[in-house]
N, CA, C and O atoms as CSV, one atom per row, in Angstrom:
chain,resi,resn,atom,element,x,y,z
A,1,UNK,N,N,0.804,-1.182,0.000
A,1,UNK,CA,C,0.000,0.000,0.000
A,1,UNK,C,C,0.864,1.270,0.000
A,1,UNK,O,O,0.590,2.211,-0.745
A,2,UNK,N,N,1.767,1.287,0.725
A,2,UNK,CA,C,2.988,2.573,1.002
A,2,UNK,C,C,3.517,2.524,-0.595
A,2,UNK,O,O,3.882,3.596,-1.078
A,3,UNK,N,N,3.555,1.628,-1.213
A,3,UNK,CA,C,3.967,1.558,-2.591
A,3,UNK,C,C,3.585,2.653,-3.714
A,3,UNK,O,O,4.251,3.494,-4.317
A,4,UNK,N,N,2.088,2.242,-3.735
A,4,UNK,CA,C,1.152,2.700,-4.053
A,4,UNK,C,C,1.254,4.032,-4.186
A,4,UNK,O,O,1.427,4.521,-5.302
A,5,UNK,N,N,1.163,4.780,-3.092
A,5,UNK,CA,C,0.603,6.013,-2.478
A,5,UNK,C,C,1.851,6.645,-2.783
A,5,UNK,O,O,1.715,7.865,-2.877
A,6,UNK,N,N,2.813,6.311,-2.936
A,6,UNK,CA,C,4.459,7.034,-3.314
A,6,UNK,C,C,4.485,7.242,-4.544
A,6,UNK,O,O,4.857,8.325,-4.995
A,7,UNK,N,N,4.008,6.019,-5.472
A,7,UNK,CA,C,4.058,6.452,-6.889
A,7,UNK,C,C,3.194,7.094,-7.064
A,7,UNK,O,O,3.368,8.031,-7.843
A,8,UNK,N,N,1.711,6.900,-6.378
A,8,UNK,CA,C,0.488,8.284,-6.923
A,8,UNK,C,C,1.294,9.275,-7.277
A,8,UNK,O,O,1.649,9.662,-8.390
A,9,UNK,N,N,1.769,9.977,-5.234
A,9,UNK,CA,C,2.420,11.345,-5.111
A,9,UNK,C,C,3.684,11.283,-6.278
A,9,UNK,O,O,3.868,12.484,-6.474
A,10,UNK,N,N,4.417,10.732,-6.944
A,10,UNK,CA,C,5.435,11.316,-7.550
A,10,UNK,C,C,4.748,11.184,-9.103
A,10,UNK,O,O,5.275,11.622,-10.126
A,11,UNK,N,N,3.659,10.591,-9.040
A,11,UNK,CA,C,3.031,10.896,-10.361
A,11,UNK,C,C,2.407,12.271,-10.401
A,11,UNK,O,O,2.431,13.090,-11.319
A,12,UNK,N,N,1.754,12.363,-9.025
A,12,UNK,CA,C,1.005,13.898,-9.033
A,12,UNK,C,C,1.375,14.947,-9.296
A,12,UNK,O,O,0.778,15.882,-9.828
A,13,UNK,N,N,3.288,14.776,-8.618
A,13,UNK,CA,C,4.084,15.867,-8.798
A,13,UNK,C,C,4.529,16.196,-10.176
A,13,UNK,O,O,4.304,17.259,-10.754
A,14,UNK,N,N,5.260,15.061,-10.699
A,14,UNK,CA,C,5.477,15.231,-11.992
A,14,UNK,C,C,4.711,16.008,-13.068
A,14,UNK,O,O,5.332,16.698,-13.877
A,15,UNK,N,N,3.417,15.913,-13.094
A,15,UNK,CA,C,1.901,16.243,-13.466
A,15,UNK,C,C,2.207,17.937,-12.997
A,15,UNK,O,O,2.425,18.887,-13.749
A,16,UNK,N,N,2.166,17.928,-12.132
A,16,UNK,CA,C,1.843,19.120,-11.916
A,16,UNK,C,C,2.902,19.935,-12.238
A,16,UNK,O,O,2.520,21.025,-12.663
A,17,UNK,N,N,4.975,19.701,-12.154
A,17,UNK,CA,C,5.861,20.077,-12.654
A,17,UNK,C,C,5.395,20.301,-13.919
A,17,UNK,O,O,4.927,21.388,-14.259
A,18,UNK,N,N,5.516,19.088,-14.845
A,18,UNK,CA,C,4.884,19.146,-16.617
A,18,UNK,C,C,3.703,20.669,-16.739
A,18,UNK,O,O,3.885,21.575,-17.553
A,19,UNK,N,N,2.779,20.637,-15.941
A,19,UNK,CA,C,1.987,21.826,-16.149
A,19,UNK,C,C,1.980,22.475,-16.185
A,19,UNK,O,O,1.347,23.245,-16.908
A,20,UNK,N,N,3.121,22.716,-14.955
A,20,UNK,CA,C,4.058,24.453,-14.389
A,20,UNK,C,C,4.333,24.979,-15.974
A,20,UNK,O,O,3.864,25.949,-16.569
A,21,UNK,N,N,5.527,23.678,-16.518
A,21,UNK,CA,C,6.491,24.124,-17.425
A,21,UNK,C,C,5.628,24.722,-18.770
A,21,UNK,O,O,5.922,25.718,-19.430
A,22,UNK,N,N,4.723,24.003,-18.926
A,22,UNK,CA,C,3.877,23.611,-20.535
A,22,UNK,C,C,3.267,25.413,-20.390
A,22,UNK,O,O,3.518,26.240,-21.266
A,23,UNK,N,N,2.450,25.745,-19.109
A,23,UNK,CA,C,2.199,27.014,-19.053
A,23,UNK,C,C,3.053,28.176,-19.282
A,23,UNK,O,O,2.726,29.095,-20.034
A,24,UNK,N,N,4.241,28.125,-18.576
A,24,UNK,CA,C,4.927,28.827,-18.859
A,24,UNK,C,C,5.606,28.907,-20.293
A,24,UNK,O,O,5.969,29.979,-20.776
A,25,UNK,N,N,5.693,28.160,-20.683
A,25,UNK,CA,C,5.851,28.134,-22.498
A,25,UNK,C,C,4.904,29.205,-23.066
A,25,UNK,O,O,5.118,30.360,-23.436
A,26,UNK,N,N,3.612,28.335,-23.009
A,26,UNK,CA,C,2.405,28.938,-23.607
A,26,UNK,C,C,2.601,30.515,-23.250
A,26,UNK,O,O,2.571,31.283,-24.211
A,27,UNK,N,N,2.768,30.984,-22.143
A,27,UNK,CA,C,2.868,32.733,-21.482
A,27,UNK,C,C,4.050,32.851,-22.145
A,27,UNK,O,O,4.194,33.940,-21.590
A,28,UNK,N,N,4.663,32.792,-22.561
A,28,UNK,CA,C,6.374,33.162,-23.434
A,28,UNK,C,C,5.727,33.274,-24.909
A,28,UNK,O,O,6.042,34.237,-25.608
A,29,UNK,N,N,5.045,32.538,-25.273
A,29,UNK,CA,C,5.262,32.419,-26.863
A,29,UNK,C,C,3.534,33.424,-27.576
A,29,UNK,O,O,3.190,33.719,-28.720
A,30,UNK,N,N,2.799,33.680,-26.041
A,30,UNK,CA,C,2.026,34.852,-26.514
A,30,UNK,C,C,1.977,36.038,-26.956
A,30,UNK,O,O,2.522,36.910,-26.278
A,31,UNK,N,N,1.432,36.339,-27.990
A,31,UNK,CA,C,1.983,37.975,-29.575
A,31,UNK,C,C,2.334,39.378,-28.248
A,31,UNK,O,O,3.252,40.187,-28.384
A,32,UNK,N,N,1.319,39.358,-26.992
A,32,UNK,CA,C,2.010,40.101,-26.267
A,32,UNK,C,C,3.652,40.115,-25.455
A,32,UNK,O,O,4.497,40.956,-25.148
A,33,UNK,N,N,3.506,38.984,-25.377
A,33,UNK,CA,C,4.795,38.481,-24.818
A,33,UNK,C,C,5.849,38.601,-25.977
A,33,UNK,O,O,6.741,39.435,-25.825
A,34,UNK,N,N,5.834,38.101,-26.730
A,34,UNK,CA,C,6.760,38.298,-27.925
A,34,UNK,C,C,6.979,39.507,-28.296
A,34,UNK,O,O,8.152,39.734,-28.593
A,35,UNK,N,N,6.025,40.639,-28.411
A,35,UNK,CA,C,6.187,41.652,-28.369
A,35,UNK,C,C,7.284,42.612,-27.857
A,35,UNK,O,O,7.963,43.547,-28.281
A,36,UNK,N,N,7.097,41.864,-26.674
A,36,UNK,CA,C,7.800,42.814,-25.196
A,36,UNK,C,C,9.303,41.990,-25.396
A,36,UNK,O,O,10.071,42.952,-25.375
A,37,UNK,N,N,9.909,41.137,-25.522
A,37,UNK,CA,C,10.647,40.490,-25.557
A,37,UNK,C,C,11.555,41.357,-26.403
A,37,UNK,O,O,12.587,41.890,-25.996
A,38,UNK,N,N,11.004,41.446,-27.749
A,38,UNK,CA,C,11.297,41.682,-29.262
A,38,UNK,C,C,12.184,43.292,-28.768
A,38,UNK,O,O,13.337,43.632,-29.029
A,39,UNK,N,N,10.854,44.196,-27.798
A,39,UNK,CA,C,10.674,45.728,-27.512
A,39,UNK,C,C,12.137,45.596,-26.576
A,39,UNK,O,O,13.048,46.423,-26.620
A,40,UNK,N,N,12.123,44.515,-25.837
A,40,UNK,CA,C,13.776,44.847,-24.506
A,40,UNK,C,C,14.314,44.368,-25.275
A,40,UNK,O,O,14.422,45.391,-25.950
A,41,UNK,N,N,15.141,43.155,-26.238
A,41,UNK,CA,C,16.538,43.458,-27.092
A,41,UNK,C,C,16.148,44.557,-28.091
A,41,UNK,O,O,17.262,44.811,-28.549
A,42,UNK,N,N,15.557,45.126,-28.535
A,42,UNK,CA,C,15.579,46.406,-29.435
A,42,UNK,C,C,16.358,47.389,-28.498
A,42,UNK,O,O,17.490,47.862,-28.610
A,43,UNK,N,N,15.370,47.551,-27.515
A,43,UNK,CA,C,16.281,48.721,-26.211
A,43,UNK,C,C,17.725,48.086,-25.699
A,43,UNK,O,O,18.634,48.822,-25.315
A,44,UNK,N,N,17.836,46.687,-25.732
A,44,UNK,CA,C,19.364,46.542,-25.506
A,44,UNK,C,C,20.141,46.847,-26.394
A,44,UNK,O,O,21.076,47.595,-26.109
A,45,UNK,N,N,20.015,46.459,-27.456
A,45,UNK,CA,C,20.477,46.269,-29.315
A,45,UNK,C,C,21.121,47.998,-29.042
A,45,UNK,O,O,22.263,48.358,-29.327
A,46,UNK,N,N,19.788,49.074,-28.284
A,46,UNK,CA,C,20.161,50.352,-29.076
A,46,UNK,C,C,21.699,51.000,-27.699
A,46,UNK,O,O,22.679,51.738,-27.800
A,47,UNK,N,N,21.179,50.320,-26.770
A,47,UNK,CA,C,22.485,50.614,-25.745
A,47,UNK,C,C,23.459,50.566,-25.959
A,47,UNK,O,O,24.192,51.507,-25.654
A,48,UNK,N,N,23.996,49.312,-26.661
A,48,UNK,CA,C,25.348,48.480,-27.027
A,48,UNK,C,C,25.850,49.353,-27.896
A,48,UNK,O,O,27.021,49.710,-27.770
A,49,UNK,N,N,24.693,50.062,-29.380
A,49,UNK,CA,C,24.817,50.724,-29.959
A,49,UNK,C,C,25.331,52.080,-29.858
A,49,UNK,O,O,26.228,52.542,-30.563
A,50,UNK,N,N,24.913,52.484,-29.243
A,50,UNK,CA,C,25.125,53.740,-28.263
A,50,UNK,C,C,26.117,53.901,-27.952
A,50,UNK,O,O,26.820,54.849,-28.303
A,51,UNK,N,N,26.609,52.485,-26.771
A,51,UNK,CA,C,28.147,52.731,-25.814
A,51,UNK,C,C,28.903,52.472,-27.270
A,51,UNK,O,O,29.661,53.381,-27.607
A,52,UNK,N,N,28.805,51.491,-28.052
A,52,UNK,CA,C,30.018,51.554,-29.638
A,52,UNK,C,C,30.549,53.268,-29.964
A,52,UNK,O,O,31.682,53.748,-29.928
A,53,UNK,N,N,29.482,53.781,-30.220
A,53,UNK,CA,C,29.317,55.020,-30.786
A,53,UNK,C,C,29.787,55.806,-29.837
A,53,UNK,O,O,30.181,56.851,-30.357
A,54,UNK,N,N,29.928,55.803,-28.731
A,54,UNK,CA,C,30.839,56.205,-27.438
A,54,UNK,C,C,31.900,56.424,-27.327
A,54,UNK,O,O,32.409,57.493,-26.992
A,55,UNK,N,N,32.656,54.954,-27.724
A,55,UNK,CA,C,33.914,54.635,-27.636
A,55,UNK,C,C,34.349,54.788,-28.980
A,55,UNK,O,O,35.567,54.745,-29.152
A,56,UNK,N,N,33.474,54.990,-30.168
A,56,UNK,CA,C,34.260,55.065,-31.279
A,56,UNK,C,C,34.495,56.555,-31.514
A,56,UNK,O,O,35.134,56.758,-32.546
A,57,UNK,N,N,34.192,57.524,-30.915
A,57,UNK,CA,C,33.783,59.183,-30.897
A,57,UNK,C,C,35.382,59.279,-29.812
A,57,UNK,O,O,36.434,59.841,-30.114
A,58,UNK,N,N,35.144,58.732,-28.889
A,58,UNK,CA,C,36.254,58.774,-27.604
A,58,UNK,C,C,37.621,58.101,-28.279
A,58,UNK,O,O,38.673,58.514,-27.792
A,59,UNK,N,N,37.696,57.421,-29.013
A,59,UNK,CA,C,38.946,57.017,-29.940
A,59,UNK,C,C,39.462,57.609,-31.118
A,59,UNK,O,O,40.553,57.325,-31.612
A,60,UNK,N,N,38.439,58.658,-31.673
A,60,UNK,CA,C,39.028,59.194,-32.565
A,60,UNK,C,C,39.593,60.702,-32.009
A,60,UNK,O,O,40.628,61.196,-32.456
A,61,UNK,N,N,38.630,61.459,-30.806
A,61,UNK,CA,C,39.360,62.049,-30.332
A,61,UNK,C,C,40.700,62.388,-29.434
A,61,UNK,O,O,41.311,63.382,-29.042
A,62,UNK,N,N,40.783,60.923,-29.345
A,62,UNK,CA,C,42.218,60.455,-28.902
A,62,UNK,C,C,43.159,60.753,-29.989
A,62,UNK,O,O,43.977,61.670,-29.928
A,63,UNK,N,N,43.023,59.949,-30.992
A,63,UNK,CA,C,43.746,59.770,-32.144
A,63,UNK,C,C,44.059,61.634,-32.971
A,63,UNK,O,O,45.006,62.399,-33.156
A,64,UNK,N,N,42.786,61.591,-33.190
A,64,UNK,CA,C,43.190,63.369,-33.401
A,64,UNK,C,C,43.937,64.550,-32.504
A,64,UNK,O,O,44.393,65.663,-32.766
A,65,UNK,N,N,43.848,63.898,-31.550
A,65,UNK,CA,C,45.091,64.502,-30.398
A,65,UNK,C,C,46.687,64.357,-30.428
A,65,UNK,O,O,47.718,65.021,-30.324
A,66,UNK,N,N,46.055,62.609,-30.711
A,66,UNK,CA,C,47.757,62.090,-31.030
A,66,UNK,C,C,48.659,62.753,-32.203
A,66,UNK,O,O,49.877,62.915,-32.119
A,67,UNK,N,N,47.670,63.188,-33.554
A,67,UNK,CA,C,48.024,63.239,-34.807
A,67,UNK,C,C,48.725,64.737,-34.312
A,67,UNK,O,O,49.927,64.973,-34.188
A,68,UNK,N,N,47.704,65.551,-34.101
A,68,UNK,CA,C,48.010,67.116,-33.337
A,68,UNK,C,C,49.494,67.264,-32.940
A,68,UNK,O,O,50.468,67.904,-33.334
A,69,UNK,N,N,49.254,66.524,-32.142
A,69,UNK,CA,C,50.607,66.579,-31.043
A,69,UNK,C,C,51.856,66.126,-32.160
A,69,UNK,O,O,52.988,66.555,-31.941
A,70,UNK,N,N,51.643,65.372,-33.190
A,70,UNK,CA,C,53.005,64.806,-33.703
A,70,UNK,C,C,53.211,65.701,-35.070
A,70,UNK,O,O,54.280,65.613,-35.675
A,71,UNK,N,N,52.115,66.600,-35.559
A,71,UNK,CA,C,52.569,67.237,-36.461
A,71,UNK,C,C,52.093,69.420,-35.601
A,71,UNK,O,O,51.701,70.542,-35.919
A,72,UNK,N,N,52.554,68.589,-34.480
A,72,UNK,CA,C,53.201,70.158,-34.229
A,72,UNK,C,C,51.823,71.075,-33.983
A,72,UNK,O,O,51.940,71.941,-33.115
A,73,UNK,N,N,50.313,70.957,-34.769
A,73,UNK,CA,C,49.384,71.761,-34.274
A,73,UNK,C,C,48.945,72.146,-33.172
A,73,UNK,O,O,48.035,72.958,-33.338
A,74,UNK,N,N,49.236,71.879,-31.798
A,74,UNK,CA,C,48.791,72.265,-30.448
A,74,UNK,C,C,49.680,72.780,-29.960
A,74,UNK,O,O,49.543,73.446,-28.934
A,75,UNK,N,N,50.998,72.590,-30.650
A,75,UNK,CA,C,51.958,73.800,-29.575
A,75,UNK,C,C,51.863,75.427,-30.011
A,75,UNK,O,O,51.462,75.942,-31.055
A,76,UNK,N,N,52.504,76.130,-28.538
A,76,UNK,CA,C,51.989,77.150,-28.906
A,76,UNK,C,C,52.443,78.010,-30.168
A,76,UNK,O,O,53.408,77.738,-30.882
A,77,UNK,N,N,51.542,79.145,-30.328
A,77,UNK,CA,C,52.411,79.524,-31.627
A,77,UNK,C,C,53.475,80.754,-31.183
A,77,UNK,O,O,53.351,81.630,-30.327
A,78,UNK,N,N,54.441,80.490,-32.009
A,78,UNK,CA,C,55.493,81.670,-31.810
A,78,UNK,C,C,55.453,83.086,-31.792
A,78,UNK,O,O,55.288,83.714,-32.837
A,79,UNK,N,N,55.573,83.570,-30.837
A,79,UNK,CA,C,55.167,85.327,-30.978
A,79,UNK,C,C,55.921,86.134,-32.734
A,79,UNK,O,O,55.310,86.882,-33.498
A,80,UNK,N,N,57.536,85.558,-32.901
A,80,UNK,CA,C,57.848,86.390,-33.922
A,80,UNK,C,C,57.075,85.971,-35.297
A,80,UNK,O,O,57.344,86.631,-36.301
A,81,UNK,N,N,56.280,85.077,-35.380
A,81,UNK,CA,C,55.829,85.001,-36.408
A,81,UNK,C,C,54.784,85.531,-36.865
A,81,UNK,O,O,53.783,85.424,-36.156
A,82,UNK,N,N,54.648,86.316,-38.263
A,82,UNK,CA,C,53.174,87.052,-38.205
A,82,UNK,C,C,51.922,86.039,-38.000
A,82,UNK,O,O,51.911,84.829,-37.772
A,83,UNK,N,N,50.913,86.939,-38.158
A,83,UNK,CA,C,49.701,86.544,-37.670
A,83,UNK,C,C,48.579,85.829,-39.316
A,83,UNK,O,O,48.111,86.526,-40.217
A,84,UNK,N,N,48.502,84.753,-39.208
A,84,UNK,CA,C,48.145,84.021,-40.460
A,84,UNK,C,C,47.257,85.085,-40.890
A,84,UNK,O,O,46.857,85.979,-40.144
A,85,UNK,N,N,46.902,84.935,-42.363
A,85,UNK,CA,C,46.216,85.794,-43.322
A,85,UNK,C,C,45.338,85.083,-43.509
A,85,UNK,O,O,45.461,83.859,-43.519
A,86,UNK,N,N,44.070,85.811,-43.731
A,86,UNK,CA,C,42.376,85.674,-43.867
A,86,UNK,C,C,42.121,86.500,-45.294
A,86,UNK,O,O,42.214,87.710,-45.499
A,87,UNK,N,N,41.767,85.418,-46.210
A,87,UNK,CA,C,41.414,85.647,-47.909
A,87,UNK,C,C,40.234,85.879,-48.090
A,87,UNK,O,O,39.630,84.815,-48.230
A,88,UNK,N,N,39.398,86.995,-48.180
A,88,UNK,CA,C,38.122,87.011,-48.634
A,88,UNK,C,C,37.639,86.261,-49.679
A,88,UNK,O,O,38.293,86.059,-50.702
A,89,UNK,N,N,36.368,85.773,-49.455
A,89,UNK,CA,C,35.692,84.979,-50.394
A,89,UNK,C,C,34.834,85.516,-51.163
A,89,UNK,O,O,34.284,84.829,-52.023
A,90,UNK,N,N,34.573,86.719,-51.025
A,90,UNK,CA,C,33.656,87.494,-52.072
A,90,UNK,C,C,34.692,88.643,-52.097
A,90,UNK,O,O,35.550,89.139,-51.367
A,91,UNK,N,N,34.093,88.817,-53.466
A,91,UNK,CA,C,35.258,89.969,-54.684
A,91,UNK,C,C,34.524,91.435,-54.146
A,91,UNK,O,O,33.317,91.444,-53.901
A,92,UNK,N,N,35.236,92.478,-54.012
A,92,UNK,CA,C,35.025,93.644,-53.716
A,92,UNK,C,C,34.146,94.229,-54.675
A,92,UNK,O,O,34.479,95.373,-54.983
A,93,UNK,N,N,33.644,94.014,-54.954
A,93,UNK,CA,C,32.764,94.772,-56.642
A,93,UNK,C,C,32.199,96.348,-56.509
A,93,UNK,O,O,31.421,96.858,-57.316
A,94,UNK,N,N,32.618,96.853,-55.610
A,94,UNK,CA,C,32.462,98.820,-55.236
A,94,UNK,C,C,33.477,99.214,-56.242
A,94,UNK,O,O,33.053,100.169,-56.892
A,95,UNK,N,N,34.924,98.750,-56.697
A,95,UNK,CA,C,35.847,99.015,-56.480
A,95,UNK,C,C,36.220,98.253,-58.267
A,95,UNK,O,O,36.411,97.047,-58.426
A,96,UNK,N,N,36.263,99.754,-59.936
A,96,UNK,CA,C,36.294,98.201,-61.118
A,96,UNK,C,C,38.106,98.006,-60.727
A,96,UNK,O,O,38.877,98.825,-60.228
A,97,UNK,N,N,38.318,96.768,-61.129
A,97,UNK,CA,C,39.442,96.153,-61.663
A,97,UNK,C,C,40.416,96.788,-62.604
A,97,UNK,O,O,39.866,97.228,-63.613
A,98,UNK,N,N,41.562,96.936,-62.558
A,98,UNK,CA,C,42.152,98.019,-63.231
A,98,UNK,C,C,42.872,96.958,-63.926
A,98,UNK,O,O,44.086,96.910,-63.725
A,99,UNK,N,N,42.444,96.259,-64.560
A,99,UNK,CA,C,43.314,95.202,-65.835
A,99,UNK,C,C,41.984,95.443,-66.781
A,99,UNK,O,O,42.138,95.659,-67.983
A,100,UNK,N,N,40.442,95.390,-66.084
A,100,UNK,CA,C,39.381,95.369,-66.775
A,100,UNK,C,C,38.815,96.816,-67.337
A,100,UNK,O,O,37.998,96.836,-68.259
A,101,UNK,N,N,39.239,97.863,-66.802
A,101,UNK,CA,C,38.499,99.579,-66.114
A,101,UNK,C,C,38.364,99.330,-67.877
A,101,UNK,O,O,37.620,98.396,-68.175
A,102,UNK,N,N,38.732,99.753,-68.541
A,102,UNK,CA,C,38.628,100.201,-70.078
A,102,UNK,C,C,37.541,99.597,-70.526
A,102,UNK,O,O,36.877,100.219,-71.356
A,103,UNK,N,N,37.129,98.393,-70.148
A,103,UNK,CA,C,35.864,97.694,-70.808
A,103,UNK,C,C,34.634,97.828,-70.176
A,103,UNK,O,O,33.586,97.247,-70.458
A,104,UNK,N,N,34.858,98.690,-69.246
A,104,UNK,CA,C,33.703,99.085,-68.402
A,104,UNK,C,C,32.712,99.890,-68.814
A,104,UNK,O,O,33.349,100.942,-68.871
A,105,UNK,N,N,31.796,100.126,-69.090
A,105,UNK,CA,C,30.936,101.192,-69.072
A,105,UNK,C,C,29.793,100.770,-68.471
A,105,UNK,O,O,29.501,99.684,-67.971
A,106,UNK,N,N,28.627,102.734,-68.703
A,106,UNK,CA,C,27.672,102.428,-67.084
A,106,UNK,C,C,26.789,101.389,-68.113
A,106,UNK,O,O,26.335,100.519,-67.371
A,107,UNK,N,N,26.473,101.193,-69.145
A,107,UNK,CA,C,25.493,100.011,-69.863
A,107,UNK,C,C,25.441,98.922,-68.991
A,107,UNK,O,O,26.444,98.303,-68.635
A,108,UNK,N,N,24.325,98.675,-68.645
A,108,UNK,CA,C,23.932,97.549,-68.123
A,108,UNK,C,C,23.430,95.961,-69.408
A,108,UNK,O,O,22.904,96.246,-70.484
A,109,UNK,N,N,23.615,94.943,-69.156
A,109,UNK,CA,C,23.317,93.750,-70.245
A,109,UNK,C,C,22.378,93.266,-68.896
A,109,UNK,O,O,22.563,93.404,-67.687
A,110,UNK,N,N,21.189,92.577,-69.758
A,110,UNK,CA,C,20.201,91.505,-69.379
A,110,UNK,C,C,21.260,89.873,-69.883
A,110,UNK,O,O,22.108,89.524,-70.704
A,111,UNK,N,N,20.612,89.432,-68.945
A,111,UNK,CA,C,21.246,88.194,-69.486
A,111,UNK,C,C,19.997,86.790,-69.576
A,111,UNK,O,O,20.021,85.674,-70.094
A,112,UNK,N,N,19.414,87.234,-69.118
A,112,UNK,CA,C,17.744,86.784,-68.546
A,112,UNK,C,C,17.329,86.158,-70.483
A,112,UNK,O,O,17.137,86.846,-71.486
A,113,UNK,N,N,17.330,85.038,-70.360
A,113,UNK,CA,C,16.931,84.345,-72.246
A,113,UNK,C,C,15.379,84.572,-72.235
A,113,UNK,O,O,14.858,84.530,-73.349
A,114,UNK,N,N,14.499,84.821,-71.099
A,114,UNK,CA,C,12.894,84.600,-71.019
A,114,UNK,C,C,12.819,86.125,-71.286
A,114,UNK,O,O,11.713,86.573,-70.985
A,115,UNK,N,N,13.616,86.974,-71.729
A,115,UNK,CA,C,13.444,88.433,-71.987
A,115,UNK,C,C,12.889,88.570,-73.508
A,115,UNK,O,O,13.420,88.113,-74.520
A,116,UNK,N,N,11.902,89.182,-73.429
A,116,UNK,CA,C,11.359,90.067,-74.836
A,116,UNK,C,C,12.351,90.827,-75.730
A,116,UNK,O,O,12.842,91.862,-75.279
A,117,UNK,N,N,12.742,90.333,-77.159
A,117,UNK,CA,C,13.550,90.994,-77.724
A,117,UNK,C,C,13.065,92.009,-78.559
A,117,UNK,O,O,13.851,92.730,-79.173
């Protein structure tokens, strides 16, 4: 009889382990659940992403330091040397050109092709 009643209980248990597990499957593999799963490695995916982009920003400003330092740009600059020159990018046009002055006059030209001839 003690026989008996031992294998019931370790049948019961088993049974009821198997049920635990089978449920918990079923709650994992539901479109909400999958969802959410899918939603936290996306948010991990974008962390990892992130710290990369971290360390790859933090390594190049290393490296551009290093480069600096070995071709001389961060030391200071020398007082006797003049002071670098700044090239305008637009032409003075107040002022005609004295290679051009002779071809100048006040006549204005259209250049406009949608003009009435």
């Amino acid at each position: 009889m003690f026989r008996r009643t031992f294998w019931f209980t370790a049948g019961a248990a088993a049974g009821v382990w198997a049920t635990t597990k089978v449920n918990r499957k079923l709650k994992k593999l539901t479109p909400e659940s999958l969802a959410a799963q899918a939603a936290n490695k996306a948010i991990e995916a974008g962390h990892r992403l992130k710290d990369f982009a971290l360390d790859v920003r933090n390594g190049m400003a290393e490296r551009e330091a290093e480069l600096g330092d070995a071709l001389g740009l961060s030391a200071p600059v020398d007082a006797e040397l003049p002071a670098q020159r700044r090239f305008s990018a637009i032409e003075n046009t107040n002022t005609p050109h004295t290679k051009h002055a002779k071809y100048l006059d006040n006549t204005t030209y259209s250049y406009n092709r949608n003009e009435d001839h």
